[in-house]
VMD Tcl script that builds the backbone (N, CA, C; Angstrom):
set m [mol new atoms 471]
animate dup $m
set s [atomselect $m all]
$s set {name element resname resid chain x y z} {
  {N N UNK 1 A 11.835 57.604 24.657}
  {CA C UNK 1 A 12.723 56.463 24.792}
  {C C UNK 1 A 11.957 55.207 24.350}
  {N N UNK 2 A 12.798 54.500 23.244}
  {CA C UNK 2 A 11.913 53.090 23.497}
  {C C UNK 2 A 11.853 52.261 24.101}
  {N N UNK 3 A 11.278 51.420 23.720}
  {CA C UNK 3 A 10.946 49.965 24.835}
  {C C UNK 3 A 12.495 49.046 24.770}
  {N N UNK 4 A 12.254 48.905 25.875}
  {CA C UNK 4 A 13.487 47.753 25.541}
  {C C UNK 4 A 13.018 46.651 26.271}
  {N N UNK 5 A 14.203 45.022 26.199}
  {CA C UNK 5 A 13.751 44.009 26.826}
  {C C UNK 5 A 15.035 43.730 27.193}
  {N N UNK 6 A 14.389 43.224 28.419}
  {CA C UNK 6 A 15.963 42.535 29.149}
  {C C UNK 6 A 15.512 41.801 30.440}
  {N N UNK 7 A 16.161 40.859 30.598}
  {CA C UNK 7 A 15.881 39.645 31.868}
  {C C UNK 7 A 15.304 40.693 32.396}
  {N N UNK 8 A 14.687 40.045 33.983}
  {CA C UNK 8 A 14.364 40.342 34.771}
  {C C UNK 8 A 15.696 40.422 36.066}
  {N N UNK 9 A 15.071 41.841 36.774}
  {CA C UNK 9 A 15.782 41.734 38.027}
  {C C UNK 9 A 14.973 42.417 39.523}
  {N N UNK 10 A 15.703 41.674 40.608}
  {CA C UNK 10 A 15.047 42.000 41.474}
  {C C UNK 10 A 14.302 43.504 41.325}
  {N N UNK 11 A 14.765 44.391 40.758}
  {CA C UNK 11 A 13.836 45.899 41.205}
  {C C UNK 11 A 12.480 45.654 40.554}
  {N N UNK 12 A 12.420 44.886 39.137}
  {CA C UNK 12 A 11.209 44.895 38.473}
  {C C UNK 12 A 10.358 43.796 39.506}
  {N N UNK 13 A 9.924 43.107 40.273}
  {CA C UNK 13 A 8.652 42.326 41.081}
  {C C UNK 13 A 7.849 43.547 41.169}
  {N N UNK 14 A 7.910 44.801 41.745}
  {CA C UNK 14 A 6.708 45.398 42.340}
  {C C UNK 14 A 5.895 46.038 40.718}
  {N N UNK 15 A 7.091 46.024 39.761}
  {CA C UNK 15 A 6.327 46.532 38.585}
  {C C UNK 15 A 5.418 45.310 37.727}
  {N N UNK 16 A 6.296 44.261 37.957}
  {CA C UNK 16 A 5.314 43.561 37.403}
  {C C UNK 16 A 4.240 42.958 38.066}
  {N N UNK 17 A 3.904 42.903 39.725}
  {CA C UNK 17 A 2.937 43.095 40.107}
  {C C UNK 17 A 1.517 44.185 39.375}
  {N N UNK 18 A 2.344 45.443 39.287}
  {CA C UNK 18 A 1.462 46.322 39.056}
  {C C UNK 18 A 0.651 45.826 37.855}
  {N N UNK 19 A 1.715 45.003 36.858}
  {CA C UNK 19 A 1.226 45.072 35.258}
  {C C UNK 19 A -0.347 44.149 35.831}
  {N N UNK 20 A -0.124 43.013 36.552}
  {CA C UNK 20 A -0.951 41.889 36.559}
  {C C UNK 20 A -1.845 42.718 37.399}
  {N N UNK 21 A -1.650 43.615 38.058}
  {CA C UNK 21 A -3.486 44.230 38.476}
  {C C UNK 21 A -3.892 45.090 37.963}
  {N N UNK 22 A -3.360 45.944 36.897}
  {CA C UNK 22 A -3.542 47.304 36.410}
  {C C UNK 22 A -4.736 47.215 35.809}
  {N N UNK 23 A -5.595 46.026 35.528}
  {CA C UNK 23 A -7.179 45.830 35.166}
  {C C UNK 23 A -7.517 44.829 35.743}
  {N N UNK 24 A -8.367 44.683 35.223}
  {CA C UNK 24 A -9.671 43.131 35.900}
  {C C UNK 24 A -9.208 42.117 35.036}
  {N N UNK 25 A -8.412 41.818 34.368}
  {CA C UNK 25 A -8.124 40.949 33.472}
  {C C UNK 25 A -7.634 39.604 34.372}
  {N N UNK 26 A -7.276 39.444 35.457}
  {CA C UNK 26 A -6.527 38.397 36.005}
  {C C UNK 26 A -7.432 38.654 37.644}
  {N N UNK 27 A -7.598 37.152 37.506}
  {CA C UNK 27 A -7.968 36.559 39.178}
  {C C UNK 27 A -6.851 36.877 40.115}
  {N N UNK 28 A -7.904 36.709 40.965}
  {CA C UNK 28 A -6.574 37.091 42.382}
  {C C UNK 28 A -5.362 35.646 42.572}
  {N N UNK 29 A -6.252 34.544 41.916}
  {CA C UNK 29 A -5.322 33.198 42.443}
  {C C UNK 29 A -4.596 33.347 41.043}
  {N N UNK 30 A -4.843 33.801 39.374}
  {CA C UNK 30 A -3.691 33.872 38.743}
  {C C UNK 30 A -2.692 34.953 38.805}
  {N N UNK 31 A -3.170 36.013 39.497}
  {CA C UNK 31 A -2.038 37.192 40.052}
  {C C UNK 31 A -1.099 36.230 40.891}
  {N N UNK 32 A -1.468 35.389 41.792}
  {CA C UNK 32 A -0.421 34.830 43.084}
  {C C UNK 32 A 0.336 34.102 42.419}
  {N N UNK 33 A -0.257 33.221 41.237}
  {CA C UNK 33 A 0.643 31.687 40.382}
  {C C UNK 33 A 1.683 33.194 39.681}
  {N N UNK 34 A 1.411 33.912 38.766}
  {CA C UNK 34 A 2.058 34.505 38.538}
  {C C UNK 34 A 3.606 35.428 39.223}
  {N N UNK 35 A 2.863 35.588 40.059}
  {CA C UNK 35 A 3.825 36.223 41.247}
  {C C UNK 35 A 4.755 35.061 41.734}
  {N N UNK 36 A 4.508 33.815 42.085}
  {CA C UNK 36 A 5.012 32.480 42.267}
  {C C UNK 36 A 6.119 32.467 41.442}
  {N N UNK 37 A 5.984 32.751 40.168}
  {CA C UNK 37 A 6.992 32.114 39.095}
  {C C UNK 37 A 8.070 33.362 39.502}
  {N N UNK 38 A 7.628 34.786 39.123}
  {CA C UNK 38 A 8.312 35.591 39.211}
  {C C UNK 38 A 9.296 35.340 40.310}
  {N N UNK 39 A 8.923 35.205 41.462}
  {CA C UNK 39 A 9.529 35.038 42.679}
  {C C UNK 39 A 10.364 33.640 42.558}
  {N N UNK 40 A 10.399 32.672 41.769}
  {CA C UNK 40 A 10.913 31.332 41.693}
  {C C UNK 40 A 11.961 32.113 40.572}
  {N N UNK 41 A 11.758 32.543 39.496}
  {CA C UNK 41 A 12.845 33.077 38.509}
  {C C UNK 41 A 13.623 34.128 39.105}
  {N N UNK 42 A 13.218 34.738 40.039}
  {CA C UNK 42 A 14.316 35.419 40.924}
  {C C UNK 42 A 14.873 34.562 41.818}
  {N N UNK 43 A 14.625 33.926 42.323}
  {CA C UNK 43 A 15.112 33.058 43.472}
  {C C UNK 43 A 16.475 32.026 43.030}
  {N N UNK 44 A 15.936 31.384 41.429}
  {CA C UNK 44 A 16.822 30.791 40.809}
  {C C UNK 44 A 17.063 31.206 39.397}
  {N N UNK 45 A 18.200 31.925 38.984}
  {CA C UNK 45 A 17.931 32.659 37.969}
  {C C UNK 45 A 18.610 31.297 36.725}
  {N N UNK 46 A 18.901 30.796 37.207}
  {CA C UNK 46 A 19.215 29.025 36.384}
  {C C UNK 46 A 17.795 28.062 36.438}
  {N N UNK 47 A 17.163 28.447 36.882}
  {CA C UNK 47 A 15.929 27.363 37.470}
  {C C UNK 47 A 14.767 27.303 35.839}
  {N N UNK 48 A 13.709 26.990 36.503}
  {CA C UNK 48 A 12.708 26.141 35.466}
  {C C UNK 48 A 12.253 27.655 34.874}
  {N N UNK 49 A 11.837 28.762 35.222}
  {CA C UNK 49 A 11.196 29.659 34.461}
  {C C UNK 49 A 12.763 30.870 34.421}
  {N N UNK 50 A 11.856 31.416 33.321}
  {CA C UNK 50 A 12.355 32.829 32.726}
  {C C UNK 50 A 11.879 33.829 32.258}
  {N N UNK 51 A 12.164 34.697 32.265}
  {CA C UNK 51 A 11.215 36.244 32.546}
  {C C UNK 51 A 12.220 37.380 31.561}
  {N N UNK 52 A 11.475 37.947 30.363}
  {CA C UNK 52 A 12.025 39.182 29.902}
  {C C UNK 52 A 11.275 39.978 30.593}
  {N N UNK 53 A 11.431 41.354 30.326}
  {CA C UNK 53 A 10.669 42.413 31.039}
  {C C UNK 53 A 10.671 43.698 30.186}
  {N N UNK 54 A 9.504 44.259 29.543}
  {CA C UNK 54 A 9.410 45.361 28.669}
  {C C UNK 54 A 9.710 46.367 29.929}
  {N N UNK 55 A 10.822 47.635 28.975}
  {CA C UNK 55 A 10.796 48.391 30.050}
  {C C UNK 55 A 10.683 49.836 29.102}
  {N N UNK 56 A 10.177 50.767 29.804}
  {CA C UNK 56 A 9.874 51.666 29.254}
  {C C UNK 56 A 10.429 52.979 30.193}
  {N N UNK 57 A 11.544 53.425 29.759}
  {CA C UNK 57 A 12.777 53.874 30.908}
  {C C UNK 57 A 12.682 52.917 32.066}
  {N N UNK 58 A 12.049 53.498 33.547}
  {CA C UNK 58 A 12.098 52.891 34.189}
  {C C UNK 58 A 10.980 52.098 34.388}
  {N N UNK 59 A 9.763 52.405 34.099}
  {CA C UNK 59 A 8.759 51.230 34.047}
  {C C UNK 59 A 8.705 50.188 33.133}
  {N N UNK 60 A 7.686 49.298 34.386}
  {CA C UNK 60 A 7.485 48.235 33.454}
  {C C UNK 60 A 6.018 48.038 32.404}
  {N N UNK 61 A 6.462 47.776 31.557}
  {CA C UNK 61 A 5.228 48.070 30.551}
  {C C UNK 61 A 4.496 46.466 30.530}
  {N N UNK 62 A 5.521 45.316 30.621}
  {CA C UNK 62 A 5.330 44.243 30.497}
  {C C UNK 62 A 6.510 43.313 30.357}
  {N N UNK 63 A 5.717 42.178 30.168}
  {CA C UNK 63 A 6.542 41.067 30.630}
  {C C UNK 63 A 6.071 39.379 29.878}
  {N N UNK 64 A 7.450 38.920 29.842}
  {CA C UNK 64 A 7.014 37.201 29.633}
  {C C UNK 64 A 7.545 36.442 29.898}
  {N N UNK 65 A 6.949 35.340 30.316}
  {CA C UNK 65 A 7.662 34.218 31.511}
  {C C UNK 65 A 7.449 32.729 30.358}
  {N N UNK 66 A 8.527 32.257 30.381}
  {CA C UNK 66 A 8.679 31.547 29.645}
  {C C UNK 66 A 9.372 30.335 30.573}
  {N N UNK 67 A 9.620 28.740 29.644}
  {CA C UNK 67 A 10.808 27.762 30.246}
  {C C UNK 67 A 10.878 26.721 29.337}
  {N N UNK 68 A 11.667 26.299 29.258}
  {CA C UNK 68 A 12.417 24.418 29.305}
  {C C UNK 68 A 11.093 24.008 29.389}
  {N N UNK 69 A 9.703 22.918 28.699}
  {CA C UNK 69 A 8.670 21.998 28.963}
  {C C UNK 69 A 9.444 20.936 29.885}
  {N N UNK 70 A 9.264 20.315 30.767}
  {CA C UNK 70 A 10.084 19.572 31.708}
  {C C UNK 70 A 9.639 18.610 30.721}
  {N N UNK 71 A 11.036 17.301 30.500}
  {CA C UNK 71 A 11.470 16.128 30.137}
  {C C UNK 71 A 11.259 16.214 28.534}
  {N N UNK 72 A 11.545 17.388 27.800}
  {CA C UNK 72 A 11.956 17.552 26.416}
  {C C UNK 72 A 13.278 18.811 26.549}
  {N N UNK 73 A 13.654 18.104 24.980}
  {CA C UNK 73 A 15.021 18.812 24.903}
  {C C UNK 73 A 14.925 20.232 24.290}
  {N N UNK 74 A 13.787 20.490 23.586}
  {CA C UNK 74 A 13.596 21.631 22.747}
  {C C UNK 74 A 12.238 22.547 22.682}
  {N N UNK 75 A 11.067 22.167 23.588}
  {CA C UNK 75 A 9.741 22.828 23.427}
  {C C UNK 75 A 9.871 23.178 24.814}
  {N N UNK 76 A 8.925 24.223 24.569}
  {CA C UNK 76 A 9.335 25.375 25.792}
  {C C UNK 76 A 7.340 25.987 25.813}
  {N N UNK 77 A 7.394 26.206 27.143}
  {CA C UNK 77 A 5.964 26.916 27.117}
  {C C UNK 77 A 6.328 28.145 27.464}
  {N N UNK 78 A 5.429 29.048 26.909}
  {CA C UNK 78 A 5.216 30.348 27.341}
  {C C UNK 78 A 3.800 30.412 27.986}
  {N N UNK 79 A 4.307 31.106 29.467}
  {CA C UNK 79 A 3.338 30.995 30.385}
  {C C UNK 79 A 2.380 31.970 30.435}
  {N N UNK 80 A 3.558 33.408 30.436}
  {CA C UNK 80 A 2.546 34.191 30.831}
  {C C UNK 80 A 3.297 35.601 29.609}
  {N N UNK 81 A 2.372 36.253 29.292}
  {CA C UNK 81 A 2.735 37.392 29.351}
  {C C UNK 81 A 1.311 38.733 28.933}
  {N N UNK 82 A 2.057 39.426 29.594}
  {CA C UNK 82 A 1.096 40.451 29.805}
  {C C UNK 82 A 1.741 41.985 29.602}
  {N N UNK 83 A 0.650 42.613 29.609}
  {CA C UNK 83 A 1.617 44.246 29.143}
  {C C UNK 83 A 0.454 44.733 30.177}
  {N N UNK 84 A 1.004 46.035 30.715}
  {CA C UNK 84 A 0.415 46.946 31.734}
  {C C UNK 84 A -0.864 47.527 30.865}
  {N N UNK 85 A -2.209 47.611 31.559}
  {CA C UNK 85 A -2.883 48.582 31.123}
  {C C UNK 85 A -2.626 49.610 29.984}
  {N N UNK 86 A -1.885 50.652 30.421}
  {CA C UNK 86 A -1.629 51.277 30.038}
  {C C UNK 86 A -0.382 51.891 28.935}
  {N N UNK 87 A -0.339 50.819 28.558}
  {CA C UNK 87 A 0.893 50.292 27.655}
  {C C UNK 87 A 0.158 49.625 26.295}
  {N N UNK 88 A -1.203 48.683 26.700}
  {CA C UNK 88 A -1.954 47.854 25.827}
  {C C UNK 88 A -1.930 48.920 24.389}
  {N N UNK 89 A -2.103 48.177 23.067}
  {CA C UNK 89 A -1.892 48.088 21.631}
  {C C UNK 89 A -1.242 48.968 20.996}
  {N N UNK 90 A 0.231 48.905 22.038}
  {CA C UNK 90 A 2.085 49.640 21.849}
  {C C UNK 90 A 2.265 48.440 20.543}
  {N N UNK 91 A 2.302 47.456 20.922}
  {CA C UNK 91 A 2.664 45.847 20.603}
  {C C UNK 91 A 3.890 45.620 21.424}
  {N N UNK 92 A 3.429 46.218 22.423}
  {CA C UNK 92 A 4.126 45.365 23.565}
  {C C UNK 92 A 4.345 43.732 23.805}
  {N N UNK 93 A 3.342 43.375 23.989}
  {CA C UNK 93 A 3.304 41.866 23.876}
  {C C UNK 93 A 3.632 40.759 22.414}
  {N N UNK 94 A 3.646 42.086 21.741}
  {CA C UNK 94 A 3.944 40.659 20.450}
  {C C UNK 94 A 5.979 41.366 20.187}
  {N N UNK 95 A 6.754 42.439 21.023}
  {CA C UNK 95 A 8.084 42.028 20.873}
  {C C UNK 95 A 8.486 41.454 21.888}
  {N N UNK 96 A 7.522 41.195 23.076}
  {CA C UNK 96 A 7.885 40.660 24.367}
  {C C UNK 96 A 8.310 39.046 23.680}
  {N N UNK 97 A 7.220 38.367 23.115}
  {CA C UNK 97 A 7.140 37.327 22.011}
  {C C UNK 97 A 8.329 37.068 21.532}
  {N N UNK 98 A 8.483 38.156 20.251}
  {CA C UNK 98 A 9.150 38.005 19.315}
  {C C UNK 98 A 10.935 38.343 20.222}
  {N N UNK 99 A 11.131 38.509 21.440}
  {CA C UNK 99 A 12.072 38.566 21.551}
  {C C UNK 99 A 12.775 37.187 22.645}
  {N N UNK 100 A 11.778 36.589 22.730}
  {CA C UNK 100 A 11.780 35.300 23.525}
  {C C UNK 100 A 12.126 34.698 22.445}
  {N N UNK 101 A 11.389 34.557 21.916}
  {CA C UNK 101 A 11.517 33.398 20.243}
  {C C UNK 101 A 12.831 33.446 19.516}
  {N N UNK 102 A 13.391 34.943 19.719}
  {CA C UNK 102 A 14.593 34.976 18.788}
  {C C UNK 102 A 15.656 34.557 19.891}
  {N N UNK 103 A 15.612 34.587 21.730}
  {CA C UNK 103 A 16.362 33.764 22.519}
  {C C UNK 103 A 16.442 32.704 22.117}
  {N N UNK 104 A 15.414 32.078 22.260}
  {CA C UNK 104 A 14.881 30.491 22.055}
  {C C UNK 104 A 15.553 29.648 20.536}
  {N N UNK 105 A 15.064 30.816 19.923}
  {CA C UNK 105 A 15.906 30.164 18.397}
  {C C UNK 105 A 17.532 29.891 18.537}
  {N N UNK 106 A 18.332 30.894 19.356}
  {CA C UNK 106 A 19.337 31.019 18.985}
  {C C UNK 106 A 20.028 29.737 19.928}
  {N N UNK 107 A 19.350 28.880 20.610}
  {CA C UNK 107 A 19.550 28.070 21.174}
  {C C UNK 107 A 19.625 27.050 20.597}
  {N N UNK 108 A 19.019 26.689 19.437}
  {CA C UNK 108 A 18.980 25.126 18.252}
  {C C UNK 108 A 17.859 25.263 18.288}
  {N N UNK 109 A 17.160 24.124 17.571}
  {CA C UNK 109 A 15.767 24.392 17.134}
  {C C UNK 109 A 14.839 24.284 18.506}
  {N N UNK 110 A 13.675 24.608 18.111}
  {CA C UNK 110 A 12.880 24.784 18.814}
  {C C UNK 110 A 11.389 24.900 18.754}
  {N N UNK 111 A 10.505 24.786 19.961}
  {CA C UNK 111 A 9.321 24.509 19.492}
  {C C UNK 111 A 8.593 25.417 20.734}
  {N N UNK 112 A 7.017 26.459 20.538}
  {CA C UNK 112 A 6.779 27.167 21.426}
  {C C UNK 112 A 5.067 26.667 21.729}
  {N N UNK 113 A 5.221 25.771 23.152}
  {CA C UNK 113 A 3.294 25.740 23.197}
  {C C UNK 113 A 2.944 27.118 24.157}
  {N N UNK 114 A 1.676 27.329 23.743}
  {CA C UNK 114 A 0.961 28.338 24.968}
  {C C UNK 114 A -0.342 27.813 24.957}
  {N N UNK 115 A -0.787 27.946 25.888}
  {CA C UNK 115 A -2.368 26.851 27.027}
  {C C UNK 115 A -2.778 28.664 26.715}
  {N N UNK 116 A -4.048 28.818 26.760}
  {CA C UNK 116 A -4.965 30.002 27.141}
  {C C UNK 116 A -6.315 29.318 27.151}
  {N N UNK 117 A -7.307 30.313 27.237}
  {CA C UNK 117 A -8.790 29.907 28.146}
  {C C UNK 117 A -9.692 30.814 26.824}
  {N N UNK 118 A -10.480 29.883 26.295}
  {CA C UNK 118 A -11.745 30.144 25.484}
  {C C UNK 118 A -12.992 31.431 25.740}
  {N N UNK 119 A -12.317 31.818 27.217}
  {CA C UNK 119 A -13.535 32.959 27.708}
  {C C UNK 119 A -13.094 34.243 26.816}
  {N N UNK 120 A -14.253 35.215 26.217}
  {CA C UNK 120 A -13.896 36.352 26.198}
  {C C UNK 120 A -12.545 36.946 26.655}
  {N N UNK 121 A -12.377 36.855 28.031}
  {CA C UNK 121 A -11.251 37.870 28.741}
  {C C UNK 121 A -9.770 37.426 27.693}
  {N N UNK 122 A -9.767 36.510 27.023}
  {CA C UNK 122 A -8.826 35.981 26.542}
  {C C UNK 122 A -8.619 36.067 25.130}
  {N N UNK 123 A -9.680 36.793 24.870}
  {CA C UNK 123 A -10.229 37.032 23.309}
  {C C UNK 123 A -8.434 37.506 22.383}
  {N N UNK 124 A -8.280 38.427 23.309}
  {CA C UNK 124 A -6.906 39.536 22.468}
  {C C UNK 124 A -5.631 38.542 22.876}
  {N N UNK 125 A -5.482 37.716 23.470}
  {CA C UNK 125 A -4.321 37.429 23.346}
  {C C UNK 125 A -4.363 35.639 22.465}
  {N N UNK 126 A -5.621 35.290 22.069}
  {CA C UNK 126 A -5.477 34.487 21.259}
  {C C UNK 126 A -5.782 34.834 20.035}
  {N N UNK 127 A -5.816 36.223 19.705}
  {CA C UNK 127 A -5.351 37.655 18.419}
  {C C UNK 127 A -4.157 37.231 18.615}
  {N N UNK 128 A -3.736 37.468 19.073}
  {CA C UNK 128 A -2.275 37.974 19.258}
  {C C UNK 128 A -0.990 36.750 19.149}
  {N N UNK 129 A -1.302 35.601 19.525}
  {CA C UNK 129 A -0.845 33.966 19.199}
  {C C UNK 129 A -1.551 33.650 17.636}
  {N N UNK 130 A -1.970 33.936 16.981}
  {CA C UNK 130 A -2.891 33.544 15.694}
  {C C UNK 130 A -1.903 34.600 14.652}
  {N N UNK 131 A -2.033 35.455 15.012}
  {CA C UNK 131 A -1.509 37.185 14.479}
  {C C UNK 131 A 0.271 36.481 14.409}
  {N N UNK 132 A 0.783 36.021 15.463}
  {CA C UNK 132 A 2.426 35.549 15.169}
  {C C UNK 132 A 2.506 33.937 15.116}
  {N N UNK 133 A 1.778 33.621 14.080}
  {CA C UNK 133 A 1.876 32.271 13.195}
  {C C UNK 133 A 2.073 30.912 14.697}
  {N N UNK 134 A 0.915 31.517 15.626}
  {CA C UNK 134 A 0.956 30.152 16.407}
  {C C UNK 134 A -0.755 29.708 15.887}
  {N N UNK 135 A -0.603 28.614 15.503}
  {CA C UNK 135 A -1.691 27.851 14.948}
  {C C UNK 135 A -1.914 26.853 16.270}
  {N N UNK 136 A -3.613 26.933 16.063}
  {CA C UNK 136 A -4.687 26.267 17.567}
  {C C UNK 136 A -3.937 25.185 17.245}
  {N N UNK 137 A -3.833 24.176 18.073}
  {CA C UNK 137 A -3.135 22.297 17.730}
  {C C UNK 137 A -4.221 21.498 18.676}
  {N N UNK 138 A -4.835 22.412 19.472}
  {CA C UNK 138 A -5.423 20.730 20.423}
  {C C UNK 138 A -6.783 22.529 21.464}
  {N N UNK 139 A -7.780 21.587 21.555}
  {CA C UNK 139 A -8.942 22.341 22.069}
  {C C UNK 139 A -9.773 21.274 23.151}
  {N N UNK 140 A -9.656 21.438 24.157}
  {CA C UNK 140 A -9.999 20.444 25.301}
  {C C UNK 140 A -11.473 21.131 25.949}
  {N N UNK 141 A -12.863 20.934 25.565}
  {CA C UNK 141 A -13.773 21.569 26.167}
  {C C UNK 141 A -13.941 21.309 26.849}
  {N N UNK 142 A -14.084 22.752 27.598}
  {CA C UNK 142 A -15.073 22.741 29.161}
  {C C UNK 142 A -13.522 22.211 30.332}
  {N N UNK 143 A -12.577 22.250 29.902}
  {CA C UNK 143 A -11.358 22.086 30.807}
  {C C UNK 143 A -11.510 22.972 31.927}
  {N N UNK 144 A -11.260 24.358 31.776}
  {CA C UNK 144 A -11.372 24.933 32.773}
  {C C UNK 144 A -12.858 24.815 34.600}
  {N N UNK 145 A -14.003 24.767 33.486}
  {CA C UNK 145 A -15.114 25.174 33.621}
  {C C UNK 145 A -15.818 24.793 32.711}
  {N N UNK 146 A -17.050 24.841 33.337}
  {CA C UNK 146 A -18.312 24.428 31.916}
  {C C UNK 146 A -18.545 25.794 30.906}
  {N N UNK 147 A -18.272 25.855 29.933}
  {CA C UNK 147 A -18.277 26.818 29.006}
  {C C UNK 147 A -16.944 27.324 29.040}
  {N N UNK 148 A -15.955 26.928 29.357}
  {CA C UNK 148 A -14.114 27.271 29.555}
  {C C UNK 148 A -13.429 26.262 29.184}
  {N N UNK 149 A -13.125 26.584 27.136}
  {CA C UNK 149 A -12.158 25.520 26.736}
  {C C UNK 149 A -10.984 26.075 26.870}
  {N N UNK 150 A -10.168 24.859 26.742}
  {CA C UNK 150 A -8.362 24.916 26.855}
  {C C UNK 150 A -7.966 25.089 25.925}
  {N N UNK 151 A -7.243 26.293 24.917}
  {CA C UNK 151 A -6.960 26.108 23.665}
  {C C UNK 151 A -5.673 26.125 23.700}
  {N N UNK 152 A -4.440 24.911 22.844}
  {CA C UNK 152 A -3.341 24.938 22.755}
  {C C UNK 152 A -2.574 25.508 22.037}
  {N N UNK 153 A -1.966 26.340 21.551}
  {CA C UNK 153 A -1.356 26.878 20.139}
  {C C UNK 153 A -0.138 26.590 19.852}
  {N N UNK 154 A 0.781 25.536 19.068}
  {CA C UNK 154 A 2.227 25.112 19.726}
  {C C UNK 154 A 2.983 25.642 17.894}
  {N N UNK 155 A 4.200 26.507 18.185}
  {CA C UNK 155 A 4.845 26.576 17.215}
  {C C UNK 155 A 5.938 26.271 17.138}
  {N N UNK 156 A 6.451 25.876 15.368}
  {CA C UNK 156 A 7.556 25.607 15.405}
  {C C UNK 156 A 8.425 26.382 15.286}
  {N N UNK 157 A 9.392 26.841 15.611}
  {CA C UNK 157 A 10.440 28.133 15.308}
  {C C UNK 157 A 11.610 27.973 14.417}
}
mol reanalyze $m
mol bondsrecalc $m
mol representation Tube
mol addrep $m
């Protein structure tokens, strides 16, 4: 069966929990912000974030949380997305992407930033923003941490 994408609903939280611990890739305090949104995009399914969800019959393979940039009419951040362990280089994450983007488009024009972190752990998914024509725009050193730059990647769609 293939992958498919479709909003999120209450049954998927415990899967996409799973995705965000299924390695060492994520802190315990960005597992909780993560879980935060999830739980805020369920709570208000009109509200500030939005969530597709790769599903693979019934699991979840992955996911991306996206929104509205508060006080613009057309740029939108993508927050998070991630693919399960065991799902990693399906290209899960780049139709999770590409299927946000083609939401987003069909809305009027549009514009996509994503924030990520200069460390190693972050190496593949700023592959993976470079790889679908999001070009670096702004690099803030040592933001995070000393040796942890902020790299911005903002596209136009």
């Amino acid at each position: 069966m293939p992958i498919s994408v479709t909003p999120l609903e209450p049954r998927d939280r415990p899967g996409i929990e799973a995705t965000l611990k299924s390695d060492a890739t994520f802190r315990k305090d960005e597992i909780a912000v993560a879980l935060e949104l999830c739980d805020e995009a369920l709570a208000r399914p009109d509200g500030d974030y939005e969530i597709r969800v790769a599903r693979d019959g019934g699991d979840v393979a992955g996911y991306v949380c996206f929104g509205l940039t508060p006080m613009t009419a057309c740029t939108y951040d993508l927050y998070w997305v991630v693919t399960h362990a065991a799902y990693r280089g399906r290209g899960v994450a780049k139709q999770l992407i590409r299927a946000m983007e083609a939401e987003i488009s069909a809305r009027g024009p549009a514009r996509v930033r994503v924030e990520t972190s200069a460390t190693e752990g972050y190496g593949a998914a700023r592959h993976l923003y470079l790889s679908l024509g999001y070009p670096e725009a702004v690099r803030l050193a040592e933001f995070y941490k000393p040796g942890d730059d902020l790299i911005i990647y903002y596209k136009q769609l």
